[in-house]
SEZATI-807383 format. One line per field, with one value per atom (N, C-alpha, C): residue in one letter; x, z, y. Coordinates in steps of 0.02 Angstrom, whole numbers. Layout:
N
residuo	A; ...;
xx	X; ...;
zz	Z; ...;
yy	Y; ...;
This chain:
173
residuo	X; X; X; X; X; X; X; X; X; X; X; X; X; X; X; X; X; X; X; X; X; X; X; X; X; X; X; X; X; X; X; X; X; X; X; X; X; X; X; X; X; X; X; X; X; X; X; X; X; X; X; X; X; X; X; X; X; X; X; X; X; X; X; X; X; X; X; X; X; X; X; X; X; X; X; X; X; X; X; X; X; X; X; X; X; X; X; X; X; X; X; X; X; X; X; X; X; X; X; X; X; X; X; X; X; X; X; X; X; X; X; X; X; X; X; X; X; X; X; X; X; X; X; X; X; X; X; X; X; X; X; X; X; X; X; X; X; X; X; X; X; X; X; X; X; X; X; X; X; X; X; X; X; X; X; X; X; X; X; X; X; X; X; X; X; X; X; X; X; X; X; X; X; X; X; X; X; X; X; X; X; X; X; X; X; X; X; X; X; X; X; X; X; X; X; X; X; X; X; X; X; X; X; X; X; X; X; X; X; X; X; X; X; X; X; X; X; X; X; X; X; X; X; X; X; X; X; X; X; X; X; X; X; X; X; X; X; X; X; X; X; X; X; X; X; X; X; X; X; X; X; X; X; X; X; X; X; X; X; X; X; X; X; X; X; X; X; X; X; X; X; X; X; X; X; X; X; X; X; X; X; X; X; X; X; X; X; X; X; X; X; X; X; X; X; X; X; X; X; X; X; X; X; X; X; X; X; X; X; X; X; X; X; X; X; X; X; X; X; X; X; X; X; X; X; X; X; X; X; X; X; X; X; X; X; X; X; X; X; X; X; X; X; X; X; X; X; X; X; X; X; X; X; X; X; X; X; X; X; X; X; X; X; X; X; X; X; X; X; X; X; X; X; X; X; X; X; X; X; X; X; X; X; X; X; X; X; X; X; X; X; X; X; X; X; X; X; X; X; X; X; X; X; X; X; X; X; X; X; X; X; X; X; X; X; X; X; X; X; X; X; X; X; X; X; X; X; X; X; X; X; X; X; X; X; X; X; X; X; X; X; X; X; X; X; X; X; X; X; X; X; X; X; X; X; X; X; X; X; X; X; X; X; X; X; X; X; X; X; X; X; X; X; X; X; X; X; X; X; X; X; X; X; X; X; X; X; X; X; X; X; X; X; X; X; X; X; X; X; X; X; X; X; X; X; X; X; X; X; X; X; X; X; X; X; X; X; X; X;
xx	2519; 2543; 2619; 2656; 2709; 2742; 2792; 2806; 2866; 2906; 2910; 2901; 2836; 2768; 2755; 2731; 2708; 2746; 2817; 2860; 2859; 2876; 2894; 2828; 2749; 2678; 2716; 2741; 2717; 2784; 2847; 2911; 2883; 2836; 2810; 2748; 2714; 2680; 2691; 2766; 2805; 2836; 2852; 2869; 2836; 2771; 2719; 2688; 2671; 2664; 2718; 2798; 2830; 2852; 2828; 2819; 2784; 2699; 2674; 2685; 2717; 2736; 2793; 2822; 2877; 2832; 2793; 2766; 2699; 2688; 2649; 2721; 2772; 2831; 2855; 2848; 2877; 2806; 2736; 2691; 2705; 2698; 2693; 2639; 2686; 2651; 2568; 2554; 2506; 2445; 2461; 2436; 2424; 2460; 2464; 2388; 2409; 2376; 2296; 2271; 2212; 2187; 2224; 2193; 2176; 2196; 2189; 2101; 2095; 2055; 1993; 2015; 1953; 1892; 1865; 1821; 1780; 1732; 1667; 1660; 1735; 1755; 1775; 1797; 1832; 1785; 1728; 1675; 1672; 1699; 1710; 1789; 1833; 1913; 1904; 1946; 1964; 2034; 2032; 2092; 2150; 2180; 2237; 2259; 2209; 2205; 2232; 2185; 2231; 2306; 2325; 2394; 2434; 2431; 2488; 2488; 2415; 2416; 2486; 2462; 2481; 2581; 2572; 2628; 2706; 2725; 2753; 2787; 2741; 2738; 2711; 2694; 2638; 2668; 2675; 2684; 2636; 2589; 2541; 2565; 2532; 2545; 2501; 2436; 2375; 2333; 2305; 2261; 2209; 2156; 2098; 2091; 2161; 2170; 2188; 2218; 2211; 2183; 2142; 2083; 2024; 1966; 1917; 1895; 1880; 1833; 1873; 1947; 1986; 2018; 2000; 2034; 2090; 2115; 2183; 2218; 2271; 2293; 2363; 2380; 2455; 2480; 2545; 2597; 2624; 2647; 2674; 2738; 2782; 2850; 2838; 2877; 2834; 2854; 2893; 2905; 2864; 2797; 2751; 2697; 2684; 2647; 2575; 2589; 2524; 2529; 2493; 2507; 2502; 2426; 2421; 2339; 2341; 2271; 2267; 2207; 2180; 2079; 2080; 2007; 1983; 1918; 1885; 1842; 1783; 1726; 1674; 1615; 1558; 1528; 1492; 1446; 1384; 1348; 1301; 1236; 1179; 1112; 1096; 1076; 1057; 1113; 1103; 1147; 1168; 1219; 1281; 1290; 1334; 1344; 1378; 1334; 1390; 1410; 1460; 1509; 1458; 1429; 1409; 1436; 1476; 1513; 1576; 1605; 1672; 1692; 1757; 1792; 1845; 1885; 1949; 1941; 2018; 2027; 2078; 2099; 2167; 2179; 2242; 2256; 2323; 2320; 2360; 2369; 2426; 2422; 2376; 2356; 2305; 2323; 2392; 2422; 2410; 2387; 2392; 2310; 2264; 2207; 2171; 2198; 2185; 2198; 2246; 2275; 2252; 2230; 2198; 2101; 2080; 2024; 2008; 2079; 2074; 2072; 2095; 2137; 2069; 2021; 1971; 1900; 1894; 1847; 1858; 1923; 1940; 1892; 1925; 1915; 1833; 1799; 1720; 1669; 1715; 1658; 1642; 1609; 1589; 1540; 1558; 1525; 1450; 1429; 1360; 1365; 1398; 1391; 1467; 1483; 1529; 1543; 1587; 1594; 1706; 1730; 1802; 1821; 1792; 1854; 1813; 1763; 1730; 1701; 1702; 1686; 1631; 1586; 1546; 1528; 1546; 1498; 1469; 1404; 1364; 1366; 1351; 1348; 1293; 1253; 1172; 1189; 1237; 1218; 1203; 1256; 1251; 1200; 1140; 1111; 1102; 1134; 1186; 1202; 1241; 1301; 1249; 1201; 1140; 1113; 1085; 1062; 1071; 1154; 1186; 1199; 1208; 1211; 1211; 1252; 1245; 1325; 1334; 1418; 1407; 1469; 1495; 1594; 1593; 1652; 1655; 1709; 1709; 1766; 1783; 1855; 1849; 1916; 1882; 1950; 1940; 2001; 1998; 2000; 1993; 2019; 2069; 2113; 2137; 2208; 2251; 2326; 2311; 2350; 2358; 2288; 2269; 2214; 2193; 2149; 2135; 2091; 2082; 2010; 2034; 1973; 1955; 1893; 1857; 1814; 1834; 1757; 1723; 1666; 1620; 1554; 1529; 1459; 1431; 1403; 1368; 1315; 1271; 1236; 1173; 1137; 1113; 1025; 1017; 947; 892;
zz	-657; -612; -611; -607; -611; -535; -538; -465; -438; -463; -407; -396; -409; -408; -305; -326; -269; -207; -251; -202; -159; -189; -166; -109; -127; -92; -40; -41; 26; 57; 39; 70; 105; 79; 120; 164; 158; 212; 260; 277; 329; 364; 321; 358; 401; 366; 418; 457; 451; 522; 573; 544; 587; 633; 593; 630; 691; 668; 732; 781; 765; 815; 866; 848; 889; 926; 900; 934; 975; 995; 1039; 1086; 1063; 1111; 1168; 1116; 1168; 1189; 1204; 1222; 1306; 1351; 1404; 1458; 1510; 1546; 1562; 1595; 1565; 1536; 1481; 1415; 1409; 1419; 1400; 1441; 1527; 1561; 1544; 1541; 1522; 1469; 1425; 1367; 1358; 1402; 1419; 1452; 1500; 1553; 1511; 1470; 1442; 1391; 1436; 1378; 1432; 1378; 1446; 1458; 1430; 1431; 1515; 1531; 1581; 1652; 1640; 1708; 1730; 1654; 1684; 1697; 1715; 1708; 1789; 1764; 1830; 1873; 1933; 1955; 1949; 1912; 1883; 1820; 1780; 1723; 1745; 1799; 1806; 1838; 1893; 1923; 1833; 1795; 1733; 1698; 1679; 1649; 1689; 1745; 1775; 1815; 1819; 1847; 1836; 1760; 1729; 1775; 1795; 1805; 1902; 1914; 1984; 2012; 2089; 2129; 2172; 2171; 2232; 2298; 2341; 2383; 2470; 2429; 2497; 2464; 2490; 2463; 2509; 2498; 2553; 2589; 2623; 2696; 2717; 2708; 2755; 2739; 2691; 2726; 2669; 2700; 2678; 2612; 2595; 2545; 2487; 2474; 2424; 2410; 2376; 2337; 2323; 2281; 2255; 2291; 2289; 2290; 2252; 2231; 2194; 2218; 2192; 2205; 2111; 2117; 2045; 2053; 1996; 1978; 1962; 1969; 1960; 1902; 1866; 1803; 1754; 1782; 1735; 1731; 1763; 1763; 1787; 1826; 1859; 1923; 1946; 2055; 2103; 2079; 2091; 2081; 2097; 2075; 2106; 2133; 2156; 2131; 2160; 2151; 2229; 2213; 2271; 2267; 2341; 2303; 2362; 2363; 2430; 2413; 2491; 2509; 2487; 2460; 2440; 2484; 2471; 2542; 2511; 2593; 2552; 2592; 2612; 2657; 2599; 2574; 2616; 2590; 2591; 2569; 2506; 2442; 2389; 2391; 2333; 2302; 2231; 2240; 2187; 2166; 2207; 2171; 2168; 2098; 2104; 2075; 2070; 2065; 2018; 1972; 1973; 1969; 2018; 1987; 1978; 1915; 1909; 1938; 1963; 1984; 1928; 1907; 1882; 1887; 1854; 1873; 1837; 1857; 1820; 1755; 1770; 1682; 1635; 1634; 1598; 1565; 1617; 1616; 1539; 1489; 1420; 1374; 1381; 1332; 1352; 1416; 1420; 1411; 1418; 1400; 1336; 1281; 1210; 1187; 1253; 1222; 1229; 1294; 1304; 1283; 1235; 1200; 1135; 1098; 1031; 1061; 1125; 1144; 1133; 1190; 1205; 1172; 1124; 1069; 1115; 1124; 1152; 1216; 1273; 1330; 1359; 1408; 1401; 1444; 1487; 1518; 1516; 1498; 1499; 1506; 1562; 1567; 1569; 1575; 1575; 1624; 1683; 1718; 1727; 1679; 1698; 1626; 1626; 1580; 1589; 1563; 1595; 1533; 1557; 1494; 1515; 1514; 1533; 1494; 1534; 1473; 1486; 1461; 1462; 1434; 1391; 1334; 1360; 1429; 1444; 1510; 1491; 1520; 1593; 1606; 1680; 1709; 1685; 1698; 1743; 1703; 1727; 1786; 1794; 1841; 1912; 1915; 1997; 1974; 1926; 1937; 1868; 1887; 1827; 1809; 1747; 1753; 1711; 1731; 1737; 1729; 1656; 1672; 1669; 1727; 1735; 1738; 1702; 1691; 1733; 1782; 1814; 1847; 1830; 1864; 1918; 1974; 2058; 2061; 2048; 2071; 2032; 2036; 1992; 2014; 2048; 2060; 2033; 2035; 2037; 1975; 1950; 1901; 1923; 1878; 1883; 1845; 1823; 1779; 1830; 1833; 1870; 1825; 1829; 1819; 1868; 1883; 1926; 1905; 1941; 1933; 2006; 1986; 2039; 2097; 2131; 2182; 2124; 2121; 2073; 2085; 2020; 1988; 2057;
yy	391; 442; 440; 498; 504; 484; 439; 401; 458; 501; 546; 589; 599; 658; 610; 552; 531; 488; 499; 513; 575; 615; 668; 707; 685; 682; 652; 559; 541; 553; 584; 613; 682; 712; 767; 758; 693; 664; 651; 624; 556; 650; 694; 766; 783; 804; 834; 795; 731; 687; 679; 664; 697; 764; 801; 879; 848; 834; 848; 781; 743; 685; 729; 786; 806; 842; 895; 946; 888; 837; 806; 769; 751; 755; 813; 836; 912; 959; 942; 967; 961; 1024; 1031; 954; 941; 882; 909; 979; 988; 1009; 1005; 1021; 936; 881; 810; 790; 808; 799; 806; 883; 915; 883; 894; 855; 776; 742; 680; 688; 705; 701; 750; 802; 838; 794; 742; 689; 670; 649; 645; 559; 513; 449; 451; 531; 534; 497; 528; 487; 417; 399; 318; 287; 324; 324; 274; 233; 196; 240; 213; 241; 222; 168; 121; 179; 183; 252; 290; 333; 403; 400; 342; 309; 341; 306; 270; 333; 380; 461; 497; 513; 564; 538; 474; 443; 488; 503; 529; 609; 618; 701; 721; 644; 686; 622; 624; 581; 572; 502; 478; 472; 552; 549; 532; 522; 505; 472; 417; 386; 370; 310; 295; 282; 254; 225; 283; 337; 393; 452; 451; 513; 477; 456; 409; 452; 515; 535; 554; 545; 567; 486; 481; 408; 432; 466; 478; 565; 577; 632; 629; 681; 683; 743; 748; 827; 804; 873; 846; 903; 895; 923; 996; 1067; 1107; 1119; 1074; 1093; 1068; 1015; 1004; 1062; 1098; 1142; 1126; 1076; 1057; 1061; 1090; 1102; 1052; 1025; 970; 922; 857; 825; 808; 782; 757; 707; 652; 584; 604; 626; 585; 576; 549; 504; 510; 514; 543; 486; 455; 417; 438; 371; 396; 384; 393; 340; 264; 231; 176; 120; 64; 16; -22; -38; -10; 43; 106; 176; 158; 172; 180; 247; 235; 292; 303; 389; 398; 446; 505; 545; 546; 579; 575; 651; 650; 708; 669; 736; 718; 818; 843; 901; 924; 942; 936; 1033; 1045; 1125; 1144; 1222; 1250; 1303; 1322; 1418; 1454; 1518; 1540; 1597; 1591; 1609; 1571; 1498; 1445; 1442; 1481; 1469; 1477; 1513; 1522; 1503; 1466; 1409; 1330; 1322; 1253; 1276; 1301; 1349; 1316; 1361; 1357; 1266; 1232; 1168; 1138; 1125; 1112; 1114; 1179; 1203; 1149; 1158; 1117; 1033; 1007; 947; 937; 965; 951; 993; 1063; 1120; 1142; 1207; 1254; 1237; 1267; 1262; 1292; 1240; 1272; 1317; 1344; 1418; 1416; 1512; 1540; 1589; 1594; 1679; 1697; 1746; 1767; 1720; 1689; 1654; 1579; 1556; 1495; 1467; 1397; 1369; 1316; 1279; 1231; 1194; 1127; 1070; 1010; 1027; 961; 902; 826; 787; 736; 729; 718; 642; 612; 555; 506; 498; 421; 402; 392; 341; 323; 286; 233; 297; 332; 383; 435; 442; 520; 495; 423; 398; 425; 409; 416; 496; 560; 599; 647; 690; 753; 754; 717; 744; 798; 853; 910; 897; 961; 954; 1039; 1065; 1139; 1161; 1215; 1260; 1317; 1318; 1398; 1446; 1484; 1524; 1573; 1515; 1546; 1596; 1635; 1713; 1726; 1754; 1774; 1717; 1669; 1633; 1561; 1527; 1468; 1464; 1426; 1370; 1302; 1294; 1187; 1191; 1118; 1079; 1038; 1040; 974; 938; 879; 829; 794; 813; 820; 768; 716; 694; 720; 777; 812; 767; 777; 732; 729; 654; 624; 690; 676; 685; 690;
């Protein structure tokens, strides 16, 4: 093989991986955000996880000692393009009360609502119900997971103002 034949291959390799190393630099907080959280890894995200994700861009501003059913709350910068998030978590039956449901839902504007849509679909493939302002994807695989409930992850565009992704383990089976 001619060596700067394969020079010149891996000089245009180290390019185009650099391209897209910039364009994941300069990707909107979020676009970072959504796409983080769009995985059905997400049901099992500790809350230390979402703290160090979102840290960047959102400031923890309520947590469990003052209002019992929202583990986390945030505000974020409005220049990330996220409104705001919020964890929380419902008692379940049974002494002592577990925690079987949770939430995470992230809020955005609802101009945004088509391009995280598009970003989300690439992520999880096509949704099992869909309509112009709602998206839905069930996830059946795991086991443990189905037990305490139904996770759900849902795209939806409340008005002409607002959006949000939720991931949802709905009230169990």
């Amino acid at each position: 093989m001619n060596f700067s034949l394969f020079k010149s291959l891996r000089t245009a390799a180290l390019l185009i991986s650099a391209a897209g190393a910039a364009q994941v630099a300069c990707a909107a907080p979020l676009d970072i955000v959504i796409g983080a959280l769009a995985d059905y890894k997400t049901f099992r995200l500790k809350s230390a996880e979402l703290d160090s994700l979102v840290a960047p861009y959102c400031k923890r501003v309520r947590d469990k000692a003052r209002k019992p059913m929202i583990l986390r709350e945030y505000t974020c910068s409005p220049e990330s393009g996220i409104t705001a998030i919020s964890m929380d978590s419902r008692e379940g039956l049974g002494e002592p009360l577990p925690n079987y449901m949770m939430s995470i839902v992230v809020d955005f504007p609802a101009d945004r609502f088509p391009a995280m849509k598009a970003l989300v679909v690439k992520k999880l493939g096509r949704p099992k119900k869909s309509g112009s302002d709602h998206s839905e994807w069930r996830y059946s695989l795991d086991k443990s997971l189905n037990q305490n409930g139904n996770p759900v992850i849902n795209l939806s565009r409340e008005d002409a103002e607002s959006a949000s992704l939720q991931i949802v383990l709905e009230q169990g089976p």
